[in-house]
C-alpha positions in Angstrom: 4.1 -1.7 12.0 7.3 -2.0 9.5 10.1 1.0 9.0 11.7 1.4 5.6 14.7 3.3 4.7 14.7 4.6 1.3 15.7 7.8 -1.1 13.0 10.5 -1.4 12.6 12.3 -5.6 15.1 14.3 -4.3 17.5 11.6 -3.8 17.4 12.4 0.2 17.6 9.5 2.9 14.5 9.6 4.5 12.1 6.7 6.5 8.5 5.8 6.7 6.6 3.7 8.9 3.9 1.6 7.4 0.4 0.0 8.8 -1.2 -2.7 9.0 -3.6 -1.3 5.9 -0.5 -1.0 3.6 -0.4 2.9 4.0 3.0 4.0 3.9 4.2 7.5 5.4 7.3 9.5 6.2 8.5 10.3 9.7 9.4 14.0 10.3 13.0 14.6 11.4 14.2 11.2 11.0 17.7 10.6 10.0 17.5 6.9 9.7 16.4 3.9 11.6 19.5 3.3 13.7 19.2 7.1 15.2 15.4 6.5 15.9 16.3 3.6 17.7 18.8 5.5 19.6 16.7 8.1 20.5 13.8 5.6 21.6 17.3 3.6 24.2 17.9 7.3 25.0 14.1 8.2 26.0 13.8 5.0 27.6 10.8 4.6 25.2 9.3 2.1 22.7 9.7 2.9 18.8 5.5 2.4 18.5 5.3 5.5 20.2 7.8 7.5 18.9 6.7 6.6 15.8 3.3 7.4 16.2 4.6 10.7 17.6 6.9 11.6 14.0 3.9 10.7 11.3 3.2 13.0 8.8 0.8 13.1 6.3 3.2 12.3 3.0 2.1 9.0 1.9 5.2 7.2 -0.1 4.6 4.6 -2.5 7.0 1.8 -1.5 6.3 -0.4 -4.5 7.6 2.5 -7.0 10.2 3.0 -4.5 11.2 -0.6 -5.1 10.9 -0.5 -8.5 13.1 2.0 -9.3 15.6 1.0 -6.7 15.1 3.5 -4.2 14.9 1.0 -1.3 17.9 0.8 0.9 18.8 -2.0 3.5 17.0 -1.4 6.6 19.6 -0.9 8.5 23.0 0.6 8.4 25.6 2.4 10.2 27.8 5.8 9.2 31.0 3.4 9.9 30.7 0.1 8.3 33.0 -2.0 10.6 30.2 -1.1 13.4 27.9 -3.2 12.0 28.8 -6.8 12.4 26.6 -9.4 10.4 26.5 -13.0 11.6 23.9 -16.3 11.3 22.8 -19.3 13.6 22.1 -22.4 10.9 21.0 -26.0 11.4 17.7 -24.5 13.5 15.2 -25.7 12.0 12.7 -28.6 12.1 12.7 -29.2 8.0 16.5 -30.1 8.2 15.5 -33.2 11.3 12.9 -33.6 8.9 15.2 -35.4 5.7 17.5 -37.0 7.0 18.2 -40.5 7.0 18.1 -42.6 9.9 21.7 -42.5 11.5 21.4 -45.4 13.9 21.4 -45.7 17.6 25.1 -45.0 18.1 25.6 -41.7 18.8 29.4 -41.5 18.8 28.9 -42.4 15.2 26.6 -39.9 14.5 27.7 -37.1 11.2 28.8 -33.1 13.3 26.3 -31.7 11.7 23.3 -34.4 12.8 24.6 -34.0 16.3 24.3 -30.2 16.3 20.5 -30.7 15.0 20.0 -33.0 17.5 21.5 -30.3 20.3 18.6 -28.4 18.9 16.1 -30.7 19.0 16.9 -31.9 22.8 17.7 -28.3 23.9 17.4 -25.5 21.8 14.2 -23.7 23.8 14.9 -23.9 27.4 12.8 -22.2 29.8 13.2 -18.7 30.7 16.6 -18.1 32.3 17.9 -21.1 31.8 20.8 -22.4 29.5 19.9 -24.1 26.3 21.7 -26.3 23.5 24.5 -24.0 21.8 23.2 -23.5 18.0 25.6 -23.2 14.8 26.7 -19.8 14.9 29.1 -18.1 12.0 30.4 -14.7 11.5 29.5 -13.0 7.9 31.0 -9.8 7.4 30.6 -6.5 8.5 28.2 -3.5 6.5 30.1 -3.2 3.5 28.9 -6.9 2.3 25.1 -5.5 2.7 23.3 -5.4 -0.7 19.9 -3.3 -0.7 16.7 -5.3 -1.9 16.9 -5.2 -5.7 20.3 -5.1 -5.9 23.0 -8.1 -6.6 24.8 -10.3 -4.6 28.3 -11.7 -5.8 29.6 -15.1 -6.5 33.6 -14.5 -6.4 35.5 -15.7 -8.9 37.1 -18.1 -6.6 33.9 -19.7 -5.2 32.8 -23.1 -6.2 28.8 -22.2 -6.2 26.6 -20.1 -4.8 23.4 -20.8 -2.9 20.5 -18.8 -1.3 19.1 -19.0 2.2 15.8 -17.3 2.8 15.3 -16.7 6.2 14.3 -13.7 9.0 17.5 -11.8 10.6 16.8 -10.0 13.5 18.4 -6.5 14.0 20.1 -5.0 17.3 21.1 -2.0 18.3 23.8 -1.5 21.6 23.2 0.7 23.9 24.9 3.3 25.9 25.2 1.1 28.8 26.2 -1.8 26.8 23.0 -3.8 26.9 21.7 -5.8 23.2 18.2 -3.8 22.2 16.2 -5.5 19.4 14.9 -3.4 16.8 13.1 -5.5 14.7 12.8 -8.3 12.6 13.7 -8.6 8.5 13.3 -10.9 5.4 17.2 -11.9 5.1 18.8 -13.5 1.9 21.8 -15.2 3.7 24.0 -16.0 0.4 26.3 -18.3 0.8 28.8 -20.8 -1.2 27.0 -23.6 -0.6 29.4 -26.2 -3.0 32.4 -24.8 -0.5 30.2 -26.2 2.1 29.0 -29.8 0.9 32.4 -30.4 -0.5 34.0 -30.0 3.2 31.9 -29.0 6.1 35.1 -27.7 7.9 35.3 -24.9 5.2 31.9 -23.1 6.3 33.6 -20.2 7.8 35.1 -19.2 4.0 31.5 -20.5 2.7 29.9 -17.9 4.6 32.2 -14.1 3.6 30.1 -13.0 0.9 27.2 -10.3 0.1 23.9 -10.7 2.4 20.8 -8.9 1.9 18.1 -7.8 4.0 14.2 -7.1 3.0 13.0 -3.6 2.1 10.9 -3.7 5.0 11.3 -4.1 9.2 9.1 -5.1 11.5 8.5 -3.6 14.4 6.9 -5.8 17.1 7.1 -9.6 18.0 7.7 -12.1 15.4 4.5 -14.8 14.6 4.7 -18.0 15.8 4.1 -19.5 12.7 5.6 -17.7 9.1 4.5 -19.0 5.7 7.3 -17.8 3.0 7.7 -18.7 -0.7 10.9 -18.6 -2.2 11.8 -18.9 -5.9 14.0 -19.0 -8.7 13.7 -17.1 -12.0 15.7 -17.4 -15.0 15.8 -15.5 -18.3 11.9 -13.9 -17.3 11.0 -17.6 -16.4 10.0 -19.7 -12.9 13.0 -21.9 -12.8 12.3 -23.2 -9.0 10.2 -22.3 -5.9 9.7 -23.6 -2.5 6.9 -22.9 0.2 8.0 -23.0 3.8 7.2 -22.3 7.1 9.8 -20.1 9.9 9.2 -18.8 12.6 9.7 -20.3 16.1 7.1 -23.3 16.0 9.0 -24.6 13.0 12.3 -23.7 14.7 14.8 -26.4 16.8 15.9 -23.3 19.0 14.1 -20.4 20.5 15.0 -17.2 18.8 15.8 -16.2 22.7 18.3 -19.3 23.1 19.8 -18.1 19.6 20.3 -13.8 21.0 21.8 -16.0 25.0 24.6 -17.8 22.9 25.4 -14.3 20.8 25.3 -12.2 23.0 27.4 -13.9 25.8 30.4 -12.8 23.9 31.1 -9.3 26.0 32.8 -7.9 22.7 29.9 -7.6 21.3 29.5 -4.7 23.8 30.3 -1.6 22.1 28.0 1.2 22.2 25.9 2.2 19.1 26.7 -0.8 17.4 24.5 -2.4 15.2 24.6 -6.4 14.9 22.5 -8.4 11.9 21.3 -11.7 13.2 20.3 -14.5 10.5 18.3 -17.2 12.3 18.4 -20.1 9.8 16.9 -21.3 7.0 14.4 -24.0 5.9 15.2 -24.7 2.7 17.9 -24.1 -0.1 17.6 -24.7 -4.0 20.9 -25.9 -4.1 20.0 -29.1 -1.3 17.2 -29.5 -4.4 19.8 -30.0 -7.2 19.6 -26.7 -8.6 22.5 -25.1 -9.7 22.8 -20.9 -9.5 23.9 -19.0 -12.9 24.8 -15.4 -13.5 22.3 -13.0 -13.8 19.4 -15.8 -12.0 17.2 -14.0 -10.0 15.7 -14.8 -6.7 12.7 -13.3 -4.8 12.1 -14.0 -1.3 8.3 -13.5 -0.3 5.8 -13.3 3.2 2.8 -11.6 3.9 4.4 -10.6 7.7 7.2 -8.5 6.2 5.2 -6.6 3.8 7.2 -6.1 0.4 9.3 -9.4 -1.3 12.9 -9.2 -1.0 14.7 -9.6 -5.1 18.1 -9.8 -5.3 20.0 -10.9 -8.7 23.3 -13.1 -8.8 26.5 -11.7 -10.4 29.4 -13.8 -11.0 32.3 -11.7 -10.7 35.4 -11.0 -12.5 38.8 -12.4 -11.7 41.2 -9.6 -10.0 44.3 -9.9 -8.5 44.7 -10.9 -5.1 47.0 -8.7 -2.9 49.8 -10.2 -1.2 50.9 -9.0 2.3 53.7 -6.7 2.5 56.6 -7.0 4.6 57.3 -4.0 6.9 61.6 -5.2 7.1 
């Protein structure tokens, strides 16, 4: 089952839940995803069933929705600085997978080898056990979430933007402070991926720009084993694409190791939160030589998550950047 939050004729925030034929249909009395999940921490109840129990017999047409923008992110929050979005990279087996042979010293070894290694060695250690620490990087919080269709921004100060196609996983806090996960998403992780090659020790600025996450959440455990497609399109034409496979089995750390080494840090504790996990990605056009321009478009597609996640690419204007006041 996937959730979708989008805008009804009317213009009127509303959700639906679709099935595994494709039918799409609204949930009665429904505000929006987080408060369904609330109400299912609060009922002590799964979402299957409290879905099951708010069908109603509108069917919705998600692909006109899409295409006429009517799709929101499928997940947000009334106060935007209580939704925190962050991403675990250098997780998965494609990355081990092109890299040159670093020798038998492993003093020697590049950071960023070593940390796939970590993975490699540790990153799925048996249940309730401690396991290899992954990447991890803090994005933003909700104001840098773009709906599917919408654009993401290159800042005028950037040296070059990439995307990464991979899932984020969703989470709600509850009232007694314990991490609930409410599903699973197509995420475009956009990043300045030129900031990164250039200096490695620059990720952190790298990573502050626009995300986006796919029109459509799923509700339920993630496969195993996800084939995705990712491609590049420029003035109406296929500039790039890439198949690849996510999910766990093509993972270097368990998506459980990934949530132990987040969620350790006790500030994330704060009731009603919502927190946007992006696991890692596979593959990136810009490792394959490509090189982003305004107004590219990229479209981010798998069977599992129903609908393909578009977003275009806007380089932005230069502005002036605000200096800090002194309060003496």
């Amino acid at each position: 089952m996937r959730l979708s939050q989008l805008l009804d004729d009317q213009g009127q925030k509303m959700v639906c839940a679709t099935n595994a034929d494709g039918t799409s249909r609204r949930l009665a009395n429904v505000a929006d995803i987080r408060a369904l999940a609330m109400e299912a921490v609060e009922a002590q109840t799964g979402l299957p069933a409290l879905i099951n129990d708010r069908l109603t017999e509108e069917v919705i047409d998600l692909h006109a929705a899409l295409d006429a923008g009517r799709i929101l992110t499928p997940i947000d929050h009334p106060d935007p600085a209580h939704l925190l979005v962050s991403g675990s990279g250098l997780s998965h087996k494609a990355w081990v997978a092109i890299e040159p042979d670093h020798g038998p010293n492993e003093a020697a070894w590049p950071d960023h080898f070593k940390t796939l290694m970590l993975g490699q060695r540790g990153g799925k250690p048996a249940a309730g056990e401690w396991g290899a620490q992954p990447e991890w990087f803090f994005k933003g919080n909700g104001d840098i979430l773009v709906p599917p269709g919408g654009a993401v921004e290159h800042p005028f100060y950037g040296d070059g933007p990439g995307e990464e196609a991979e899932i984020a996983g969703i989470y709600l806090i509850g009232a007694d402070r314990t991490p609930f996960c409410i599903g699973y998403t197509l995420g475009n992780e956009f990043s300045d991926e030129q900031m990164y090659f250039k200096n490695v020790y620059h990720l952190a600025q790298s990573k502050k720009r626009h995300v986006s996450l796919g029109p459509e959440l799923l509700i339920g455990d993630l496969p195993d084993d996800i084939p995705a497609r990712i491609s590049l399109h420029r003035n109406g034409h296929e500039q790039w694409h890439a198949d690849f496979r996510t999910g766990e089995a093509n993972m270097l750390h368990s998506i459980a190791n990934i949530e132990a080494h987040y969620f350790k840090h006790s500030q994330w504790y704060i009731p009603g939160d919502i927190h946007v996990l992006y696991y890692g990605n596979a593959v990136m056009s810009t490792a394959q030589g490509e090189v982003m321009e305004d107004g590219d478009i990229f479209r981010l597609e798998c069977e599992t998550f129903g609908l393909p996640l578009i977003n275009s690419v806007r380089f932005g204007e230069a502005f002036p950047i605000p200096r800090a006041e002194r309060l003496w």
